[in-house]
KETIKOL-249966 format. One record per residue: y, x, z of N, C-alpha, C in turn. Coordinates in pm, whole numbers, padded with zeros to 5 digits, always signed. Each point is the difference from the previous one (the first is absolute). Layout:
<nodes>
YXZYXZYXZ;...
</nodes>
This chain:
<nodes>
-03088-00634+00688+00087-00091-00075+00126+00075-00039;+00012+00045-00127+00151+00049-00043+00082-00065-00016;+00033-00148+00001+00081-00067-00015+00024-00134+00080;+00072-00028+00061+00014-00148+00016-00037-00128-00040;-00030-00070+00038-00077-00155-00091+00140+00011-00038;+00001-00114-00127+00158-00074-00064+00010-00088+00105;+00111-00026-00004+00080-00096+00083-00069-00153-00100;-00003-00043-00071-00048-00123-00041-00137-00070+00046;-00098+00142-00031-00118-00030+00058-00034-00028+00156;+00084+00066+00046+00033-00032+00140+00017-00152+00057;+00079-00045-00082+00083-00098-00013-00093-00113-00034;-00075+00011-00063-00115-00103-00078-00118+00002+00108;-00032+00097+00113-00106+00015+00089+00104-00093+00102;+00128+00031+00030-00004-00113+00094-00009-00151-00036;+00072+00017-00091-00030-00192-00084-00116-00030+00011;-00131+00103-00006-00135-00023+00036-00029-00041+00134;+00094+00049+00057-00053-00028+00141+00086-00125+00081;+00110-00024-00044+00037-00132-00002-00059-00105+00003;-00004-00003-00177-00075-00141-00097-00161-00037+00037;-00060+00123+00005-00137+00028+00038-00086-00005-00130;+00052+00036-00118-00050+00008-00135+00052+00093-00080;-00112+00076-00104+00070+00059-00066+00097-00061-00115;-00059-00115-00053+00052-00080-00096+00153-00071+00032;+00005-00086+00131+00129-00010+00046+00120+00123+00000;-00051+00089+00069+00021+00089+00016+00154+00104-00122;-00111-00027-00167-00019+00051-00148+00153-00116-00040;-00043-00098+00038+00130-00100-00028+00100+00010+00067;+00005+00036+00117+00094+00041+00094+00115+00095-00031;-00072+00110-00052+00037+00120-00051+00095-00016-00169;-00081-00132-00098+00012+00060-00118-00096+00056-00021;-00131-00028+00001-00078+00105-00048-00137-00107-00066;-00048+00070-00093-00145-00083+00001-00075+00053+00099;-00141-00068+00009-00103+00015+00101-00082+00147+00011;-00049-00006-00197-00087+00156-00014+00091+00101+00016;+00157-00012+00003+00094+00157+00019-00003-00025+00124;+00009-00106+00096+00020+00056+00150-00116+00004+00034;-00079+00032-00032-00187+00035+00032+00029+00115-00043;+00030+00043-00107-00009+00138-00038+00080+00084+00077;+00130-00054+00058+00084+00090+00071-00049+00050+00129;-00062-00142+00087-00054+00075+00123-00081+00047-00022;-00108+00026-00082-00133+00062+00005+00059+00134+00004;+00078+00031-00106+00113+00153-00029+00045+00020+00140;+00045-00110+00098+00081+00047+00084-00067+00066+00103;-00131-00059+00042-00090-00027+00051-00105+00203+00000;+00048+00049-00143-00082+00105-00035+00103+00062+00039;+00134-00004-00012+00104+00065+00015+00004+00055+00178;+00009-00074+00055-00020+00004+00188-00177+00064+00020;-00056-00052-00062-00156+00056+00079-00040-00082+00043;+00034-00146+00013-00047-00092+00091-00011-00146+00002;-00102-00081+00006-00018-00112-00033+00082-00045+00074;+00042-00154-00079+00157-00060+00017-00019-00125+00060;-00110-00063-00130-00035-00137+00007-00150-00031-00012;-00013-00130+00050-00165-00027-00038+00042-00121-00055;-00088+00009-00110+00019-00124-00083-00116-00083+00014;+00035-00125+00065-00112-00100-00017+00057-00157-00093;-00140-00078-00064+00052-00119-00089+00118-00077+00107;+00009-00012+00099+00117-00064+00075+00115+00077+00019;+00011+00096-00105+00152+00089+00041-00048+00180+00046;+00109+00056-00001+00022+00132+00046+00025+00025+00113;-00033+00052+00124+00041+00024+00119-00001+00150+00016;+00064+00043+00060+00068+00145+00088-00120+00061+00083;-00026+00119-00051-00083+00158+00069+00071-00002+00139;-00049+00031+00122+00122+00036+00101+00079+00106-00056;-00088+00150-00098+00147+00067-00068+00063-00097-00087;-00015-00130-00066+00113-00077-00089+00091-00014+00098;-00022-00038+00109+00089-00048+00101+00133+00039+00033;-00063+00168+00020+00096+00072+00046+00082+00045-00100;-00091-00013-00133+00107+00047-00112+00119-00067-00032;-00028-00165-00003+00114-00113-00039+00052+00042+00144;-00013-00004+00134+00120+00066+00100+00053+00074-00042;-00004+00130-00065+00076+00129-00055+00076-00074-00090;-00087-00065-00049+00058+00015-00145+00144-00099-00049;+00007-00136+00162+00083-00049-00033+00143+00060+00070;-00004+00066+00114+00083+00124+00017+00042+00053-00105;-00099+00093-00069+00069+00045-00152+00065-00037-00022;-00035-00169-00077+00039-00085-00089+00161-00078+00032;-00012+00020+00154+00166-00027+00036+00080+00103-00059;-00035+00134+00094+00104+00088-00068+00019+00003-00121;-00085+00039-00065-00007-00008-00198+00116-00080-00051;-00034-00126+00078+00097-00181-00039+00116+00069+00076;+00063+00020+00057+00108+00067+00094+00058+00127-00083;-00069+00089-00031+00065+00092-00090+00026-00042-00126;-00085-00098-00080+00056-00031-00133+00107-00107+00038;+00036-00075+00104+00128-00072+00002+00112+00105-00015;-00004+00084+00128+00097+00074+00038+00017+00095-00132;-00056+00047-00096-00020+00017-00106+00108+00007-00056;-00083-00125-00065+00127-00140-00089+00114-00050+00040;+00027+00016+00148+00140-00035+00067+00081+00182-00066;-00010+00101+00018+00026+00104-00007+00027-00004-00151;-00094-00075-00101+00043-00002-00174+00139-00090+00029;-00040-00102+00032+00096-00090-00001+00168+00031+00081;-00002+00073+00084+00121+00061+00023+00030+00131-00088;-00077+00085-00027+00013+00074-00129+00099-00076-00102;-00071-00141-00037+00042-00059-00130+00143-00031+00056;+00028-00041+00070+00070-00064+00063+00131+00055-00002;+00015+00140+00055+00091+00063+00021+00023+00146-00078;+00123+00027-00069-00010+00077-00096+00123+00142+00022;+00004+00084+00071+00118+00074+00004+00067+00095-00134;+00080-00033+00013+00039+00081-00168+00148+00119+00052;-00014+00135-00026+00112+00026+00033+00051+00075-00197;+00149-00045+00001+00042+00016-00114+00072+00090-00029;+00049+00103-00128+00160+00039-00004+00099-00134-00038;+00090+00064+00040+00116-00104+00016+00055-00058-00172;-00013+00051-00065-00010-00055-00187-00109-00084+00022;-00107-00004+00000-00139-00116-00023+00059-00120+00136;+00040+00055+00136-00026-00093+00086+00119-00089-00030;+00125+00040-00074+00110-00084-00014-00002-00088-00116;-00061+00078-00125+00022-00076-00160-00155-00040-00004;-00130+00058+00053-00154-00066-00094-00061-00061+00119;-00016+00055+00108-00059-00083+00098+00023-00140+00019;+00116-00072+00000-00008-00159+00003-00062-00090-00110;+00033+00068-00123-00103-00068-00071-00135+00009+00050;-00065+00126-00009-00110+00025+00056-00096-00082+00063;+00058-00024+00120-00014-00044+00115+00005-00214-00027;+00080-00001-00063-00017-00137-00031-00085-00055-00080;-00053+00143-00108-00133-00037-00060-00094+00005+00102;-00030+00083+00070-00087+00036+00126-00027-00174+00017;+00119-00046+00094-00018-00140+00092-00050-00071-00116;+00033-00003-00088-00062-00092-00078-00164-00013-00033;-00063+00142+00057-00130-00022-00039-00033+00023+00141;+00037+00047+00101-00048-00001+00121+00128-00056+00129;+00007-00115+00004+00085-00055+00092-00009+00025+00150;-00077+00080+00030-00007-00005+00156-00002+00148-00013;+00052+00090-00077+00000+00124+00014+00122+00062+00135;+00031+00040+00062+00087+00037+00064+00062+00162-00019;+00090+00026-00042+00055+00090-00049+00147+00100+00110;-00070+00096+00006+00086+00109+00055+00057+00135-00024;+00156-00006-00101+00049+00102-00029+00091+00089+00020;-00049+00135-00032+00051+00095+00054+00042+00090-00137;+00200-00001+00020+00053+00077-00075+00046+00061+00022;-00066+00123-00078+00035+00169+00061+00007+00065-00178;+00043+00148+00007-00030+00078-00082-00114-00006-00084;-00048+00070-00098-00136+00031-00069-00043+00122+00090;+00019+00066+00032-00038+00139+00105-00034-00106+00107;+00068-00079+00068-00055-00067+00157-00124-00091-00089;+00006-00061-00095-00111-00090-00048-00119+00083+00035;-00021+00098-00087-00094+00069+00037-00068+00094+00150;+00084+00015+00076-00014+00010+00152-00025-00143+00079;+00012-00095-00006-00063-00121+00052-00101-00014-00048;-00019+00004-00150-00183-00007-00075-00122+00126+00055;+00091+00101+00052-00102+00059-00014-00015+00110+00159;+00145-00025+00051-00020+00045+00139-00008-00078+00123;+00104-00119+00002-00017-00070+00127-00110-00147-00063;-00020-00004-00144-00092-00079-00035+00010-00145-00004;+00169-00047+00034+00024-00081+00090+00000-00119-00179;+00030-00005-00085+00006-00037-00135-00138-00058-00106;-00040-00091+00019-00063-00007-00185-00023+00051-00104;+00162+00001-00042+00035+00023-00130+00140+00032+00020;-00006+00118-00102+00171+00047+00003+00087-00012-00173;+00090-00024+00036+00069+00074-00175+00095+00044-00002;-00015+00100-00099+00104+00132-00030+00069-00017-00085;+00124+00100-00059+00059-00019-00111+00036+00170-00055;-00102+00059+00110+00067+00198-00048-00062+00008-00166;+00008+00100-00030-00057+00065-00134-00153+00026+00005;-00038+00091+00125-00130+00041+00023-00043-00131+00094;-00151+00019+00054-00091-00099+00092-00031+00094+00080;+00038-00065+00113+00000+00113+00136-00178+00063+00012;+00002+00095+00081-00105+00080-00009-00148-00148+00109;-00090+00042-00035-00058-00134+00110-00050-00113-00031;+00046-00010-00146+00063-00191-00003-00111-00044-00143;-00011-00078-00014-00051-00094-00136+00094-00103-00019;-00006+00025-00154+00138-00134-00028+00012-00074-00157;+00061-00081-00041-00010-00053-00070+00158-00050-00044;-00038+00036-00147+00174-00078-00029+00007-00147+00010;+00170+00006+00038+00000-00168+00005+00143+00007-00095;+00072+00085-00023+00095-00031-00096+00064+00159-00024;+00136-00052-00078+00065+00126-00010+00185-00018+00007;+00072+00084+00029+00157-00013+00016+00045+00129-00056;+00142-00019+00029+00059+00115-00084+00140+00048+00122;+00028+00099-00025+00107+00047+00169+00135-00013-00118;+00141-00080+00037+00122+00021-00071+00106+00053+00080;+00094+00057-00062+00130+00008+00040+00076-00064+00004;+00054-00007+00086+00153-00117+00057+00085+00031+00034;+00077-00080+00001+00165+00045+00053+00070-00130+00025;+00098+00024+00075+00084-00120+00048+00095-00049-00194;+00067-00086+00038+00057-00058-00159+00113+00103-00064;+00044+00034+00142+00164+00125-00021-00092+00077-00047;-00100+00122+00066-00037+00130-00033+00044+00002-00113;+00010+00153-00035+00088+00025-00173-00143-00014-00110;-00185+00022+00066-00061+00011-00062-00036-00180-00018;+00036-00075+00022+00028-00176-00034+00041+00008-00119;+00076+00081-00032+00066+00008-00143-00030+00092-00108;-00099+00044+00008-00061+00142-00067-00051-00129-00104;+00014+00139-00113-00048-00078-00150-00119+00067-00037;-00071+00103+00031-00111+00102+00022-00057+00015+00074;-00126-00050-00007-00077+00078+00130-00005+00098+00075;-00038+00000+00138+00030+00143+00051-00093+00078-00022;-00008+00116-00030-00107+00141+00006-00078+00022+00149;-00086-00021-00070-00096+00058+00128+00079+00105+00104;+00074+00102-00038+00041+00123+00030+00151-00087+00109;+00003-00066-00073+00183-00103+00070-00089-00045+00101;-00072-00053+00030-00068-00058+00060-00061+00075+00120;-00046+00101-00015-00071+00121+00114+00140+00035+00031;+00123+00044-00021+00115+00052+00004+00040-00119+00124;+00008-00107-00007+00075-00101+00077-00078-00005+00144;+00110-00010+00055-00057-00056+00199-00009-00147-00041;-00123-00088+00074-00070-00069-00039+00021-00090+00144;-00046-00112-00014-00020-00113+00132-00168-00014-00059;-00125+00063+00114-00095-00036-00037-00095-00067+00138;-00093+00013-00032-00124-00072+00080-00024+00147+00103;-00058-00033+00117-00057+00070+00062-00127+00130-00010;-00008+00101+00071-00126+00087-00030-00136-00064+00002;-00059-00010-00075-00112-00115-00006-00037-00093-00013;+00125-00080-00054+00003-00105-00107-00080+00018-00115;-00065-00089-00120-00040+00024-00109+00101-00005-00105;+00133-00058+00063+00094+00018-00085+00085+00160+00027;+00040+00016+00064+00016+00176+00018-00092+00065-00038;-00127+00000-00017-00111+00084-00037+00044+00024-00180;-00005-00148-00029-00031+00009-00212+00149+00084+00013;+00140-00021+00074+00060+00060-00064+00002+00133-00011;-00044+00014+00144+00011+00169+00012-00116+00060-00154;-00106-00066+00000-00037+00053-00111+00012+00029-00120;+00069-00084-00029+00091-00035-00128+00070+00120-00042;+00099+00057+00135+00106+00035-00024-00060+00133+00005;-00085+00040+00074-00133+00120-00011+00078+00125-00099;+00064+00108+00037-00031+00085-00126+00190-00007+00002;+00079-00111+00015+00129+00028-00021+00105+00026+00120;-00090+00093+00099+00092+00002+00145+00094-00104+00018;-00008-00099+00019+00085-00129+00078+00041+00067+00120;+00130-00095-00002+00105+00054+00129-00042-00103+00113;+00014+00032+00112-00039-00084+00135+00035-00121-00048;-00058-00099+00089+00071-00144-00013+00108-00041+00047;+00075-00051+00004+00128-00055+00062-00046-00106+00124;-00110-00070-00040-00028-00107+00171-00158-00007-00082;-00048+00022+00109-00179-00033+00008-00031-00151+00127;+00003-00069-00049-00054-00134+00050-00059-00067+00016;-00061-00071+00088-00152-00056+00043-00037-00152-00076;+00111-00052-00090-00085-00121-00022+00095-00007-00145;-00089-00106-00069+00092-00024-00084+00143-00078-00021;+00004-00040+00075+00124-00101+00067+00134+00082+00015;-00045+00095+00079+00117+00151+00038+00030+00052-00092;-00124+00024-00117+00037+00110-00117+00111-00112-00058;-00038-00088-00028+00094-00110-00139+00113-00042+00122;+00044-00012+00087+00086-00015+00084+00136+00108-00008;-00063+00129+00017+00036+00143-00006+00093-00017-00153;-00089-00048-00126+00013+00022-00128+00131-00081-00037;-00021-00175+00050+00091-00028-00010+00142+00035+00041;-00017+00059+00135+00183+00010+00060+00013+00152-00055;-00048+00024-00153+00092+00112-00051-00059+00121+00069;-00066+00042+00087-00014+00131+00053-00069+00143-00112;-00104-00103-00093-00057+00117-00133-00091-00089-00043;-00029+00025-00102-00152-00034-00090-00129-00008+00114;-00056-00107-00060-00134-00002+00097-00124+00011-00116;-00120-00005+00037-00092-00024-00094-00120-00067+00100;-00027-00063-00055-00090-00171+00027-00082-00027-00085;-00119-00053+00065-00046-00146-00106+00081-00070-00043;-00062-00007-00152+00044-00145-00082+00025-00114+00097;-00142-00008+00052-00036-00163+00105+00128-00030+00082;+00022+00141+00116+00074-00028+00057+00140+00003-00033;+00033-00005-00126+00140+00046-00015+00080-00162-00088;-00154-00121-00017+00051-00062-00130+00101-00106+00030;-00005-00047+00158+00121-00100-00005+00098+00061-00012;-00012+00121+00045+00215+00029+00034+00017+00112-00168;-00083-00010-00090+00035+00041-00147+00018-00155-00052;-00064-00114+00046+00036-00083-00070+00115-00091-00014;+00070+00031+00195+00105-00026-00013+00113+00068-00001;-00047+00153-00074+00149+00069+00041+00047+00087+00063;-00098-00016+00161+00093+00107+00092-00079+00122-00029;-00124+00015-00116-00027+00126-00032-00031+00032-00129;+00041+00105-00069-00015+00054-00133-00119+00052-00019;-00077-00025-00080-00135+00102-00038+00064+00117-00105;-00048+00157+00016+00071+00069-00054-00151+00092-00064;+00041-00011-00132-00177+00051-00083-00005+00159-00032;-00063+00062+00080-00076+00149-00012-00040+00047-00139;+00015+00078-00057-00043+00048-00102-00141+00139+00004;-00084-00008-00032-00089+00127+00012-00064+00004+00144;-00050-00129+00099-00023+00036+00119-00079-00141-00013;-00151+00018+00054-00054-00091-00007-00023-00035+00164;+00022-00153+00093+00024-00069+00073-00096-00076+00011;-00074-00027-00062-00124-00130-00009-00122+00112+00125;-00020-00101+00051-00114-00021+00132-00108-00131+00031;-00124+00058+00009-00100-00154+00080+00004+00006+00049;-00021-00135+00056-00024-00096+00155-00184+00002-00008;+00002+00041+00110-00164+00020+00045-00022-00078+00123;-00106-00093+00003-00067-00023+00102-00066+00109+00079;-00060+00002+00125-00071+00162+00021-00046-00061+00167;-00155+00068+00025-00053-00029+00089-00061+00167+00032;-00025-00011+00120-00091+00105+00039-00158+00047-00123;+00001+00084-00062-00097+00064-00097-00152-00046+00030;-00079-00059-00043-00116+00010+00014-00024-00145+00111;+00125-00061+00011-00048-00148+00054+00020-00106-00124;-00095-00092+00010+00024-00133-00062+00076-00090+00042;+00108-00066-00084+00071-00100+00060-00090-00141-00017;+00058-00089+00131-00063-00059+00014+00065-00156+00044;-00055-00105-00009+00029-00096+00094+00179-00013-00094;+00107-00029+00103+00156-00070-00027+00009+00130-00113;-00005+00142+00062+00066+00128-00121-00045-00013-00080;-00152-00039-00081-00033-00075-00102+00077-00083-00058;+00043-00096+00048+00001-00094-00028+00159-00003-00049;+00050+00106+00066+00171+00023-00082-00023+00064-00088;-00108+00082-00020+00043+00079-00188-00058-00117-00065;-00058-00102+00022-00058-00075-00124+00103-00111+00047;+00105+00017+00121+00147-00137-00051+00091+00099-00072;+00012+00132-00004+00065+00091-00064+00000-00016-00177;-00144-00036-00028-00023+00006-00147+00027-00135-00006;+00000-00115+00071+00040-00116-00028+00129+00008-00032;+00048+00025+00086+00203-00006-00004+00060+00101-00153;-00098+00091-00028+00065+00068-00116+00037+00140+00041;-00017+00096-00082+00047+00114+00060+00139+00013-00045;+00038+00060+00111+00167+00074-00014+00040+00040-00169;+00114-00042-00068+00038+00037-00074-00002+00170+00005;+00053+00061-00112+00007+00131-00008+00136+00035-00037;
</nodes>
């Protein structure tokens, strides 16, 4: 025997031995009469060994039928026991969704997100983790501990599969005094690499686009390298130097004032936002189910 009986046919020999018919038996199951005739006879060739004797008063049990429906309802527990435990295992899958973010998506796109999410899956339970685009990708792909991650660098970390979900642009700022608040010209790329800077941390996706940017025009050290965005625009406001930021994160305090947007000339700033999972897995279950509340909610302006 190279193979195992199916688990169904199995399943239909004990209903046989129950009911004491094949016909009861056929209804029991869902089945008509000539397919569950046809199945044990198959099953029957399958083992080597007569199962049943069929007489006009019903089907009765071989002493090997006997022992087979004993095996077989053993099987038939575990089988029923592993496909619960199964489906409990999808169902906490679905259930629970870890997302770790950079700090641009987890502050300005994730709440929308996420409220499209509940809206199509209300019992989702959600756990986030905001770190860098460099740490995004070390939780996806070393301690594993993540779903789904999103970035905001230039490149897609080495490892990863991903998908756009929008796009932003990095600006310059300044408190309202700075003398460049009052500039009638854009600054030069070159003014720009020239200046000590208030920026994002080593491995930010926002330190990454700039450093690239600036690629080619030896930029001078930074003036403060800082871990969140809160510190950089904090820093920016009490006057210490120019920062450069997301749009996202920069738009209440340009809208009221306590920061100037100051426009680059010859230096392109625009960056995507990528979703990104470990390479060569399918998303599945809740992480599914946020790129298609993602396309609900609208993608990120540009």
């Amino acid at each position: 025997m190279s193979q195992l009986p199916d688990l169904e046919s199995l399943r239909l020999l004990v209903r046989v031995a129950e009911l004491g018919s094949v016909g009861q038996a056929a209804r029991a199951v869902g089945m008509t009469q000539p397919s569950a005739t046809k199945r044990l006879g198959a099953l029957e060739r399958r083992v080597g060994l007569p199962l049943l004797v069929r007489t006009p008063r019903g089907s009765s049990l071989t002493n090997d039928g006997r022992v087979m429906v004993d095996w077989s309802v053993r099987l038939l527990a575990a089988a029923d026991e592993f496909q619960a435990s199964l489906a409990a295992l999808r169902e906490a899958r679905v259930a629970q969704l870890r997302i770790a973010a950079s700090m641009t998506v987890a502050e300005a796109l994730l709440p929308g997100w996420l409220h499209q999410l509940r809206l199509r899956e209300p019992d989702v339970r959600v756990g986030l983790t905001v770190v860098n685009s460099t740490e995004v990708a070390r939780l996806l792909l070393v301690d594993e501990s993540v779903d789904i991650g999103f970035v905001e660098g230039p490149r897609v970390p080495p490892g990863l599969g991903h998908r756009t979900v929008g796009h932003d642009e990095l600006i310059v700022v300044v408190a309202p005094r700075h003398p460049w608040a009052r500039r009638r010209r854009p600054l030069l790329a070159g003014e720009l690499a020239g200046t000590r800077l208030v920026v994002r941390e080593v491995g930010s996706g926002t330190r990454d686009t700039l450093e690239l940017a600036l690629r080619g025009l030896d930029p001078v050290p930074a003036h403060l390298a800082l871990g969140s965005n809160a510190a950089v625009k904090g820093a920016a406001m009490a006057g210490s130097a120019p920062a450069v930021l997301s749009r996202y994160a920069v738009e209440a305090e340009l809208a009221t004032g306590r920061l100037v947007a100051v426009p680059v000339a010859g230096l392109s700033l625009a960056r995507t936002l990528r979703a990104v999972w470990p390479r060569g897995r399918r998303l599945t279950g809740a992480a599914a189910a946020l790129l298609q509340a993602i396309d609900a909610e609208g993608r990120p302006r540009g």
